[in-house]
N, C-alpha and C positions, 0 to 999 in steps of 0.2 A: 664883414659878412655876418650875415644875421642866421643862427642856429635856431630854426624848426620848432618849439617847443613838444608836435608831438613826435617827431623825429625822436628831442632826447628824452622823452618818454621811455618811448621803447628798446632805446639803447639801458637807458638804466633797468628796465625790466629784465632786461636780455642779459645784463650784467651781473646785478643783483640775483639771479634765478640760478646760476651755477653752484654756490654754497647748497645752495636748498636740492636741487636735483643732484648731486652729489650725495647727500645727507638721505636722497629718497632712497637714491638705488644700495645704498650701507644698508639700509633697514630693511628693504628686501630680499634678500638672501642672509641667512645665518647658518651657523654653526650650530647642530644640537647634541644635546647627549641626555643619559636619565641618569635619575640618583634616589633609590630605595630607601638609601641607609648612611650612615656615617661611614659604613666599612669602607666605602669605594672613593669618601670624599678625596681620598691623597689622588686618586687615579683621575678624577675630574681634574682636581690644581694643575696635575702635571701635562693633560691636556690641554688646559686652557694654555698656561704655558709655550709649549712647542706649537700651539696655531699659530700663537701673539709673534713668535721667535721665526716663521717664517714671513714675517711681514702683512700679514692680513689684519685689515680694519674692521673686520665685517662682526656684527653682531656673535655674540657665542651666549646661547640661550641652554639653560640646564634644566631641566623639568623635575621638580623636587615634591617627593611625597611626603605622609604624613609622619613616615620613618628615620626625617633627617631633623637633627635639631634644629635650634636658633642657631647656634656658635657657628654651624658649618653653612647656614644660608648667608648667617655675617660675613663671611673668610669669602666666601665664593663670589661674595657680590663685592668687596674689598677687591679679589683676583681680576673681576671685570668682566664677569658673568651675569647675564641678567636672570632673576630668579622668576619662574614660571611654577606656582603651585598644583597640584591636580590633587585628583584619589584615583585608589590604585582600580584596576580592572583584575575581576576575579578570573582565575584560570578556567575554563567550564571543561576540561577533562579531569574526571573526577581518580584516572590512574594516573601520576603523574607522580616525578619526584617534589619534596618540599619545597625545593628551592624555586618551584619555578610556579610558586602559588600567584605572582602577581605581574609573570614577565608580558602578558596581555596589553600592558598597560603600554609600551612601547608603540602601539597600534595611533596613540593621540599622538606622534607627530603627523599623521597623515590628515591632523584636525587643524595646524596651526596656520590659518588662513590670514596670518596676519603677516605671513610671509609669502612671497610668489615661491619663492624654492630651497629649501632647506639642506645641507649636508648633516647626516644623524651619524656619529660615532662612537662609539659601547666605551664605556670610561676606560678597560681596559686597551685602549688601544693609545699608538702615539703618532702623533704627525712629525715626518723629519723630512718633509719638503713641500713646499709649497702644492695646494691643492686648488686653487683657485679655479682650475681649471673644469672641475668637478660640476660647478654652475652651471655648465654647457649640457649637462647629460640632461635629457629626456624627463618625459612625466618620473618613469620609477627607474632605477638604475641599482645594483649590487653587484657582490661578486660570486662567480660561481665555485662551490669547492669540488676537490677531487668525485666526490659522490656523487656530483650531477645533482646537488642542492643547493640553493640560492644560501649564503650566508647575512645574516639581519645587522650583523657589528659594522659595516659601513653602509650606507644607501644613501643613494640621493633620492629625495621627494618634491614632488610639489603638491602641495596641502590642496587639501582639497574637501568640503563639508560634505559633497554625493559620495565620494570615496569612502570619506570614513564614515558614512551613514551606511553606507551599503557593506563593508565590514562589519558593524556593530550589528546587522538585520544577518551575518551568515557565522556569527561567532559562536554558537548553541550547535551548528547545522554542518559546520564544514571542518570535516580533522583533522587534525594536524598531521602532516605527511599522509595522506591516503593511500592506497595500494596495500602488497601484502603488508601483513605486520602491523600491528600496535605500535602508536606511539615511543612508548616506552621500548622497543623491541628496535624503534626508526630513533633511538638517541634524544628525541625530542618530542616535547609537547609542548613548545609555548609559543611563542609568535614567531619565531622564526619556521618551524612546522607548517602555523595557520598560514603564513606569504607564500610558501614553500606551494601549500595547497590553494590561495587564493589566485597566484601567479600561476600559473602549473605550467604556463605554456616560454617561461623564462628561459629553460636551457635553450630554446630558439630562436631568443633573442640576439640580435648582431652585437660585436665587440663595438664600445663606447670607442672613438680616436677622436682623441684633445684636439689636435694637430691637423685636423684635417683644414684645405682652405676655405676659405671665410664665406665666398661665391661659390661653392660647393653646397658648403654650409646651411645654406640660409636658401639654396635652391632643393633642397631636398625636402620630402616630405616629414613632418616632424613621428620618429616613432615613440610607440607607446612603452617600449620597456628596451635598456640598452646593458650589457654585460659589461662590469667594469675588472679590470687587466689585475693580476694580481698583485701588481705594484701597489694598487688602492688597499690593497687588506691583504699582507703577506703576513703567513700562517706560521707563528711560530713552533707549533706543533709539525708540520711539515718542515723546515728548518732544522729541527733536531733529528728527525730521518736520516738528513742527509745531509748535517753538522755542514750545510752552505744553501743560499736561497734559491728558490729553484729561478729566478730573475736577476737581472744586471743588477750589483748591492748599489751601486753608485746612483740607480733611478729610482730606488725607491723611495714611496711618498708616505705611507702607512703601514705602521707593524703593530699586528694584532696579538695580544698576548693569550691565547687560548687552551691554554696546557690543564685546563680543569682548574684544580684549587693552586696550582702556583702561579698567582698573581705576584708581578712586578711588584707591588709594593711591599709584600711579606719578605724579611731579612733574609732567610735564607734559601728565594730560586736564586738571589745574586752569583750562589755558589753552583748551583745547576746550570743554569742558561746561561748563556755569554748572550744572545741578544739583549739579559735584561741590563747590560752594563749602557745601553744606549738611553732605556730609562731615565739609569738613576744618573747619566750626566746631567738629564732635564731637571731632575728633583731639586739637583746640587744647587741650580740655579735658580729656583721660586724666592721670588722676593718676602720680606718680613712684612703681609700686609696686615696683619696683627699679631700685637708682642709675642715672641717664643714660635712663630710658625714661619719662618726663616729655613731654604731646606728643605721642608716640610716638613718642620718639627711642630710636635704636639704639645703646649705645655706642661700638659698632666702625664705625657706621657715622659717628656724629660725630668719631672721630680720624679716619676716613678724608679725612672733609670737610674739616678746619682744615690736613691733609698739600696736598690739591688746593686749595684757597685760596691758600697762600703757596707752592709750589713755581714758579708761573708767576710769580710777582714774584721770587724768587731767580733764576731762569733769565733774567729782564728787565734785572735789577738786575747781572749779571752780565756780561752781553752790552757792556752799557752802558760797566761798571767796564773791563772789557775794551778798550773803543774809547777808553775816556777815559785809558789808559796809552800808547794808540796815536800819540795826536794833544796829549800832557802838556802839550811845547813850543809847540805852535799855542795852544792853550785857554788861555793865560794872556795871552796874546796879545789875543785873540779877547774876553777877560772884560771886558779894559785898555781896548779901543774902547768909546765912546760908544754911546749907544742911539740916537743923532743919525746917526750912522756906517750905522749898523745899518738905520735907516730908510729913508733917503737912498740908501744901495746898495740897498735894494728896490724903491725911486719908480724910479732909474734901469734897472731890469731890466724896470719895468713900461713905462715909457716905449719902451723898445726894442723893445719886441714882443711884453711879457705875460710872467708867470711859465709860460704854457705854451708852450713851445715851437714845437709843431706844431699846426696848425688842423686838423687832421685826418690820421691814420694810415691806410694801405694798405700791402700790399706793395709797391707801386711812390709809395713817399715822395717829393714834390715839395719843395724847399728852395730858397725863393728867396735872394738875396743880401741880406735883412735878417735870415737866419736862421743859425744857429753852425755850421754844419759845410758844408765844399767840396762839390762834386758828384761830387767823387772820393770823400769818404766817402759819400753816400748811393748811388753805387753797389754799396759794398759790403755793404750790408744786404741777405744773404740773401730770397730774395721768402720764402720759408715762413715765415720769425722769427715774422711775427705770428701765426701762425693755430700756432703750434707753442704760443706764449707762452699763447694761449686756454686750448688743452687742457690743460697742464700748470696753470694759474690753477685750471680750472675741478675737475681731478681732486683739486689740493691742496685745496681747498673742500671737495668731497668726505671724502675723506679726514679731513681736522680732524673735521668736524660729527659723520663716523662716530666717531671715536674719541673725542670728548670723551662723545656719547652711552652709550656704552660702558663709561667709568670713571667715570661720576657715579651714585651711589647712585640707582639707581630711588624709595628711598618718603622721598625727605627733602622739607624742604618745599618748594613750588611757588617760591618766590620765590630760595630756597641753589638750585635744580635749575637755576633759568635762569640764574643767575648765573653759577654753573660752569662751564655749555657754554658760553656769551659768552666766558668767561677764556680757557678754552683753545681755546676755536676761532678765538679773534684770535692768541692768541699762537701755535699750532702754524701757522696760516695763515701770520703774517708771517714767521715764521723759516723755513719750507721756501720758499717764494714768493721772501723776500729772499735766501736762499741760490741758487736759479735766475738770478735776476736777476743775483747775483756771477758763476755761471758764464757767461751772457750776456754780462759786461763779460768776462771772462778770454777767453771765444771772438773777440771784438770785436779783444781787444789781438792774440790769437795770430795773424787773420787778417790784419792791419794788419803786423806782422812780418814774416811770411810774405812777403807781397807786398812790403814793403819801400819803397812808393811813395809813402810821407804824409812831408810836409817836418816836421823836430821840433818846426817853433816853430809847430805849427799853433796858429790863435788860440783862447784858454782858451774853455772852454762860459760862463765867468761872466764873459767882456771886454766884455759887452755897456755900460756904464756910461762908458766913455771915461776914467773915473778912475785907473784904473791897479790896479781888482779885480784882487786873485788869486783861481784855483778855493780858495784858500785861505778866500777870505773871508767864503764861507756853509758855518756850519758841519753845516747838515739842507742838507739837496735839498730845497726848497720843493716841488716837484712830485710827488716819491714821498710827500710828507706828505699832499699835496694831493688824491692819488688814495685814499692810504690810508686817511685819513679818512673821504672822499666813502663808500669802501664799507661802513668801521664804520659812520656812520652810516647808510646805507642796509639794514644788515644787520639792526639795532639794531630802524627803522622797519618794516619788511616784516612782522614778528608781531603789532609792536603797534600795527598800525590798527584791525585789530577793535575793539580796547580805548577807542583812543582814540576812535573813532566808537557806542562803545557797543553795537557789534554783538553778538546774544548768539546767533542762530540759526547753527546750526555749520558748514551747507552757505555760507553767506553771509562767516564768518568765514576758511574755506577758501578762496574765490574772491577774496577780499581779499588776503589772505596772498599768493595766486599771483598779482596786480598787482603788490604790492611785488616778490615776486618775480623774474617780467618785469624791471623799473624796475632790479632790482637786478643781475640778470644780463649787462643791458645795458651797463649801466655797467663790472662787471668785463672782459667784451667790449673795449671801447673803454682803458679803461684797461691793461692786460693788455697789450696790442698795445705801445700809446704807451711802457711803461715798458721791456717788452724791447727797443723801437728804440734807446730812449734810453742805455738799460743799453751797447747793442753800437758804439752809435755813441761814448757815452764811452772803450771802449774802444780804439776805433781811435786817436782822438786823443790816450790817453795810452801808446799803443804802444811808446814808448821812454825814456819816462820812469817814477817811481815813485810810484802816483797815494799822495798823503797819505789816511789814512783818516778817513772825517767821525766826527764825536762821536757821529754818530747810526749804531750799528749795520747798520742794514737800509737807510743810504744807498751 
């Protein structure tokens, strides 16, 4: 039998033409999202990601302005992003917050006519089920929030040059949110506002159904704008309302992370939100497609990290080396005694009246005659000392937690982020704290001087024992250890009660946090007081002598 030639023509046409019409219809539909800045680059990765991880081929196009480096247009086009440049579109209301000088600019997906229909999603947000189906929806499709406002963080589009011409002809003229109220007064002024107002007639729009059948489908009249289900953009601001989604969890397809400035990437909403643990499973899994970004690790951001890791232990380790040059001849001393010694000077300290000293601090310090200093020094205790010692406690607190926040990488992981501020918020605490407290004893010794009326042999803080202790012979201050601790660990407890009671609702997780809190404030309070009395009262009693320096730095 003799085969046709132009028969097998068209079989080969007909064969060969499936790679290619395959290849057309990828190219027609994509994925879009925007990118300002480097801030948000991790939230695009982890995007691109969890599309690729529900099985979609389809194009994932990022529109990158003039605010994003090379390094992160490399990494994204590495991830399997295709890189589309633009410039930004200015905001034309002239009251608006900062942030939202160039969010205009979102308006050019409605320009990308190189695609028949686009799905846009806000970097913030994460896909965790297939959305394929989203291709089906209409000319314009979102979803609508509690407010009866169209939200702009998912949409489907079909690009269109009259649309976004005729946009660009009403961007001067049409305001964001119109009705009563100002912009700023409607939560918004940037393109989510302008849709808000270009669409106006959206909340009348019919709910989008995937599912509907096929011959249903395709017999209906195509409409011009379709409301998509909140499965498409679940709110996790709405979520923490009501610490459960207000949707079946098992059908959703998109979680929108829209809580204001905690953004999933930032170390610590991991400990706020429990939706963000869905994140960062994504994060865990981004492949290394350039050295050190494995994770979503930053290079510079990982030598930053291993610098703040071991600098506070060189600073500790120092401090320490320091006082142990100080005290060379005591410490060999001190190593030579018995652990028997060592014990037995602590039963009799405790026997005497307790490792703490005073039952209670006030400005006006009571000191009976089983406690270590005359009544001639507790009248020299300043009445302010205490309530000086608070503030200064409570500012240095301050201060730390500010500044270790500060210098720890915002997107590394949840567990290196808490780690960090713990390190150096103990350690900038104790060294400025314990440096007060030095100057405490120096004011103590100077005033004791001064006045000139303390006999030198006043009896040692550590005679309590009848043994014949010297202040030599403890080489910590049990008591500054005592406090100090009490507060790390208080400091430590305060966040992680939520955790450890399993609490997951955020309002509830907060109110927890602020008992520890309370609990924990108190204590510095009281402690705070106790240790600048003690500090000043040392000083007076070593007024003319040379006190030895303990082993322990910050004693």
């Amino acid at each position: 039998m003799k085969l046709d030639p132009k028969l097998f023509a068209l079989l080969a046409i007909f064969f060969f033409s499936f790679p290619f019409r395959a290849a057309l219809a990828s190219t027609e539909q994509a994925y879009v999202t925007l990118l300002y800045g480097d801030e948000f680059l991790l939230g695009v990765r982890v995007l691109g990601k969890s599309i690729r991880e529900t099985g979609s081929k389809k194009d994932m196009v990022v529109l990158v302005s003039d605010g994003v480096s090379h390094h992160a247009k490399k990494l994204l086009q590495a991830d399997g992003w295709k890189i589309e440049e633009i410039s930004l579109l200015a905001n034309p209301n002239q009251v608006r917050p900062k942030r939202f000088w160039g969010v205009y600019t979102k308006l050019k997906i409605f320009n990308l006519i190189n695609y028949k229909k686009v799905v846009y999603l806000d970097a913030d947000t994460i896909v965790v089920k297939n959305i394929e189906d989203l291709f089906k929806c209409s000319k314009f499709c979102a979803n609508l929030k509690h407010s009866e406002r169209l939200n702009s963080g998912v949409m489907v589009v079909e690009p269109s040059e009259e649309v976004f011409n005729d946009m660009m002809s009403k961007v001067n003229t049409l305001h964001s949110y119109t009705g009563g109220g100002s912009c700023i007064q409607k939560l918004d002024c940037g393109d989510q506002g302008f849709l808000n107002s270009y669409y106006s007639d959206f909340p009348n729009a019919h709910l989008f159904e995937p599912n509907l059948p096929l011959e249903v489908f395709n017999a209906r009249p195509v409409p011009a704008m379709e409301r998509l289900s909140t499965l498409y953009n679940a709110d996790v601001g709405l979520y923490m309302l009501a610490n459960k989604w207000m949707v079946d969890e098992s059908e959703l397809r998109v979680i929108h992370y829209t809580l204001g400035p905690l953004k999933p990437w930032d170390w610590w909403t991991s400990w706020l939100l429990k939706p963000v643990d869905v994140w960062q499973d994504v994060r865990i899994r981004l492949e290394e497609s350039l050295p050190g970004t494995g994770g979503g690790g930053n290079p510079s951001d990982d030598f930053l990290v291993k610098v703040l890791f071991l600098l506070p232990l060189c600073v500790l380790l120092f401090c320490y080396y320091r006082s142990f040059l100080q005290t060379r001849d005591y410490f060999g001393t001190f190593c030579r005694s018995s652990l028997c010694d060592q014990i037995r000077h602590l039963y009799f300290k405790i026997k005497a009246g307790g490792p703490l000293a005073y039952s209670g601090v006030s400005s006006s310090v009571t000191i009976d005659s089983n406690q270590h200093f005359s009544n001639g020094a507790q009248s020299k205790v300043p009445a302010h000392l205490g309530g000086i010692s608070i503030f200064v406690c409570f500012m240095i607190a301050v201060v730390s937690l500010g500044i270790s926040f500060a210098i720890v990488p915002r997107q590394v992981m949840p567990w290196t982020g808490l780690i960090l501020v713990y390190e150096w918020t103990f350690t900038l605490f104790f060294l400025l704290y314990g440096g007060f407290l030095h100057l405490t004893y120096q004011w103590g010794k100077t005033t004791a001087f001064q006045a000139g009326s303390f006999s030198s042999h006043t009896e040692s803080f550590d005679d309590d024992s009848g043994k014949g202790h010297q202040r030599q012979a403890s080489a910590c201050d049990f008591v500054t250890w005592y406090y100090g601790l009490g507060m790390a660990l208080l400091a430590v407890a305060a966040p992680s009660l939520p955790c450890l009671f399993g609490i997951t609702a955020l309002f509830l997780r907060l109110g927890l946090m602020a008992v520890g809190g309370i609990v924990l404030a108190s204590f510095m309070t009281y402690a705070s007081e106790h240790l600048a009395i003690r500090s000043f009262l040392k000083g007076l009693e070593d007024w003319d002598t040379t006190r030895p320096r303990s082993a322990c730095f910050l004693c």
